[in-house]
Structure formats: C-alpha cells, structure tokens
Phi, psi and omega in degrees: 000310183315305190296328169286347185251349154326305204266016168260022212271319191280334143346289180272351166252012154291322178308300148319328175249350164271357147284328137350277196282335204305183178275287207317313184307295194316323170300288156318318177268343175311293188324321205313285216291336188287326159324298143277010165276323195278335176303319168310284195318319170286295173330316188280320189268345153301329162271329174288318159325298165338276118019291157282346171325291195338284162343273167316323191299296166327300200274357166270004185243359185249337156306313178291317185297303172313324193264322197294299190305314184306090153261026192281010192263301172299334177290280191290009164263007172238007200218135174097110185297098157086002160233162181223191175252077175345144170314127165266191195242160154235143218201094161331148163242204207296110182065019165062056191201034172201152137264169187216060187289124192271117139260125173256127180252145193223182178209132184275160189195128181050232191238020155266120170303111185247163163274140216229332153220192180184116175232148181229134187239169188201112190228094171324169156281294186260162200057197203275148185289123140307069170293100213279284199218116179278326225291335172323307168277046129293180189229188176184142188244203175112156172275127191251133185289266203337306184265010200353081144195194183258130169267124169285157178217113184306128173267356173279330209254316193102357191261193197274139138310128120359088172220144190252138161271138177274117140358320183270349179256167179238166188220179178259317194220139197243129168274133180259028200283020173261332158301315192284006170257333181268337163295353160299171190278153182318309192299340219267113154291105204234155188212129190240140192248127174273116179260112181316168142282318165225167169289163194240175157281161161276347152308308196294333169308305203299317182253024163275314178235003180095196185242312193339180185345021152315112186257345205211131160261143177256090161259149197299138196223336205279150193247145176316300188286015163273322204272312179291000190259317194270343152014308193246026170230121170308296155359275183288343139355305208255147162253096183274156205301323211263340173239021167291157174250121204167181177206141184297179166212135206259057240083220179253343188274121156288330221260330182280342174289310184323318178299277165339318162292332164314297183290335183308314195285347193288304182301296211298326212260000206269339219156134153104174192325323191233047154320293171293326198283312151354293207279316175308312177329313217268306190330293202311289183331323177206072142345311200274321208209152199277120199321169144238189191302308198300350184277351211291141178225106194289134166258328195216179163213153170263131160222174187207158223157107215289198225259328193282312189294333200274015180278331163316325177276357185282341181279314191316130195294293192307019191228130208253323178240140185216111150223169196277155175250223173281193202227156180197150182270140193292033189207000000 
C-alpha cells in the first residue's frame, strides 16, 4: 500500500508545478504585478501632484504676502526729503514664485515731477531679496569750492541732495545758498532746503511764511540724547536730505499733509519692517499720548520754484541755513 501511494506522490507534485509554471498562471500573476505597478505609479504621481499643487499654492501666497507686507512704499512718505515712491511695477518670474519690482522714485519741483531714482529688486515666496541694481542709489560726496561745504550727489541724476542744519547745534559755517538760487537765470527751477533757528509749530510756519512753494516739511523726530551723540561728529552735524523725517505736501494745505503723516506713521507703527522706527517717530513727538498736528514741531521746509518766486523767502528771520538741491529747467 505504502509504495502505491509513493508512487502517486512525484505525480501529483509534478502536476502542481506544471500549474505553476504554466502559461495561464504566469499570465495572472504578470496582470497581478502590472496592476500594481500602475497602482503605485498612480498613487505616486497623484500624490506628487498634490504636493507641489501645495508647494505653489504656499509659495504664491507667502509671495503675495511679502509684496502686501512691504511698507517702504508707505515708509517714503514720511522718511527722504522732498522724494517719494511711485506706484512700482511688478514683472513675475517662473510659476509666479518670484518677482521682480521696479521702483521709481521722484521728486517734486515747482509744479513739475522728475525721476530722481530706480532700483530693481527680486523677491523669492522665501529668502532673502535680491537687489538687481543698486548703483542708482548710491551717493557720492566732495567738496565744492562754489558752496564750500561738502555735497551729496544723486548718482542716478548727478544733481545735489539736500541737507539740513539742526536748529539745536551750533556750527563753524552756516550756507546761505537760497541767494545764490533767487540769482539764477529766469528759466531755471530750483528746490532749496531751509533750516529754522528753532523748531515752530506748523501754525507758526504757516503764518511766518505762508503756505506758497512748499514742497517738503522737516519734523523734528531726533531725541535730545541723538542730538548729544552726534554734537562731536561733523559728518552727523548735517541731516542729509535722504534720512529726514518729514511729509510731502501737496497744493497749498499744510495742515491735511501733516494729517496724513500723522496717519501714515500711525499705519506703519501698529505692524511690520518700521514698526519701531514708526512708534519712535510718535514718542518724540508726543511721549504721552499718540501726537496731532498741534504737537508737530517743524525744523526746516523744502521749497521750490523760479529764481522770483523763491525771492520772497530771503528776508525771513527764521531761516538760519540754505542749501540748493537739484535744478531743472523750467521749459
């Protein structure tokens, strides 16, 4: 018995393995694994969709944030004497997860606008801004025999910056360049910056010298202990035009630009890159309670103008320092 069922044993496990082997099985399991090969292969690449969807979704929306977030636009309208920041352009890059922002900066003169910089920047959804061209902002100095003192010079225009004397230093040489400006030829447009003996109210502006060819106010924002530090730096003695504190003015109304610089810094000091610098502005101004007009204490004004309008200002007591900015022709 034993031997008969031995010898059906390599039978049946011949059998078992020619099911095996066979074509039809080999078949079932081919379909088996391509089945699941396409299953992975969907699964991976549905989830890799997902995943960069995400990726983009994120990075267009912390881009957007960034360019939302960016106040130096809002910024120059309380900080650079007598220029600000033109609406920019922006020019996307590759899946809209880069920018390219073009800013221009202008100035006013008389009753005409010029371009006064430019810079192009590259701003990732993440890391640090790229500045494509700087060399626009830069300065350059030296010394002018004709004004003997030293002049900054806009390197984009080649013409002069602005600089203010503090009402609170004392100096070796004080400049008087609003003569050598009502003395230019007729055509010639000029924006000259006035520095007080002290600071005024902005009523007391209003009625020493009017409102007429104001283009820019210079408010006092510097803290007692700023002003003793720099005392014994010549350099820092001068408030170059580009780091003033002040607000532009628009027509003849002082008192609605002050309001708006009021509100600018108010936006500014609440969130974001100038928060502090913001909330320090507002201290000085009013330590106790968040300023108004009536706190505002003017050091200087930009005015601007032909050689005749700007003759009106030359008698005035209050003006201790003048120097000329740029010049443009009035045609």
């Amino acid at each position: 018995m034993s031997d008969h069922k031995n010898n059906h044993e390599p039978e049946e496990n011949n059998k078992e393995l020619d099911f095996v082997t066979g074509p039809s099985f080999q078949k079932v399991i081919k379909k088996a694994k391509w089945k699941q090969t396409i299953k992975f292969f969907a699964i991976g690449s549905l989830s890799t969709i997902i995943v960069l969807y995400a990726l983009f979704c994120g990075g267009q929306y912390l881009l957007q944030k960034r360019l939302v977030d960016d106040d130096k636009r809002l910024f120059s309208q309380i900080n650079g004497a007598n220029a600000y920041m033109d609406s920019g352009r922006y020019v996307y890059g590759f899946l809209n997860l880069s920018v390219v922002e073009h800013i221009t900066v202008k100035k006013t003169i008389g009753e005409r606008e010029i371009v006064w910089n430019k810079k192009e920047v590259e701003i990732p959804f993440i890391g640090r801004k790229n500045v494509i061209d700087n060399e626009s902002f830069t300065e350059s100095i030296g010394f002018s025999e004709r004004f003997n003192r030293q002049v900054h010079y806009n390197s984009f225009t080649g013409e002069r910056e602005v600089d203010f004397y503090y009402p609170q230093l004392e100096y070796e040489y004080l400049p008087n360049e609003l003569e050598i400006a009502t003395q230019s030829e007729d055509s010639i447009l000029a924006e000259v910056a006035l520095s007080f003996d002290k600071p005024y109210t902005l009523k007391e502006v209003q009625n020493l010298m009017g409102s007429e060819n104001i283009n820019w106010v210079w408010v006092k924002t510097t803290t007692k202990d700023e002003l003793d530090d720099i005392k014994s730096d010549s350099f820092l003695k001068i408030m170059d035009g580009p780091s003033a504190d002040g607000f532009q003015v628009r027509g003849d109304d002082l008192n609605q630009a002050a309001e708006m610089f009021l509100r600018n810094i108010k936006q500014l000091s609440k969130e974001g890159k100038y928060q502090s610098t913001a909330q320090e502005m507002a201290n000085e101004i009013n330590p106790k309670a968040f300023p108004k007009i009536d706190d505002l204490r003017i050091s200087g004004v930009i005015v601007s103008g032909t050689p005749k309008e700007l003759e009106r200002f030359q008698d005035l007591e209050i003006i201790r320092a003048s120097t000329i900015g740029a010049t443009i022709d009035l045609y």
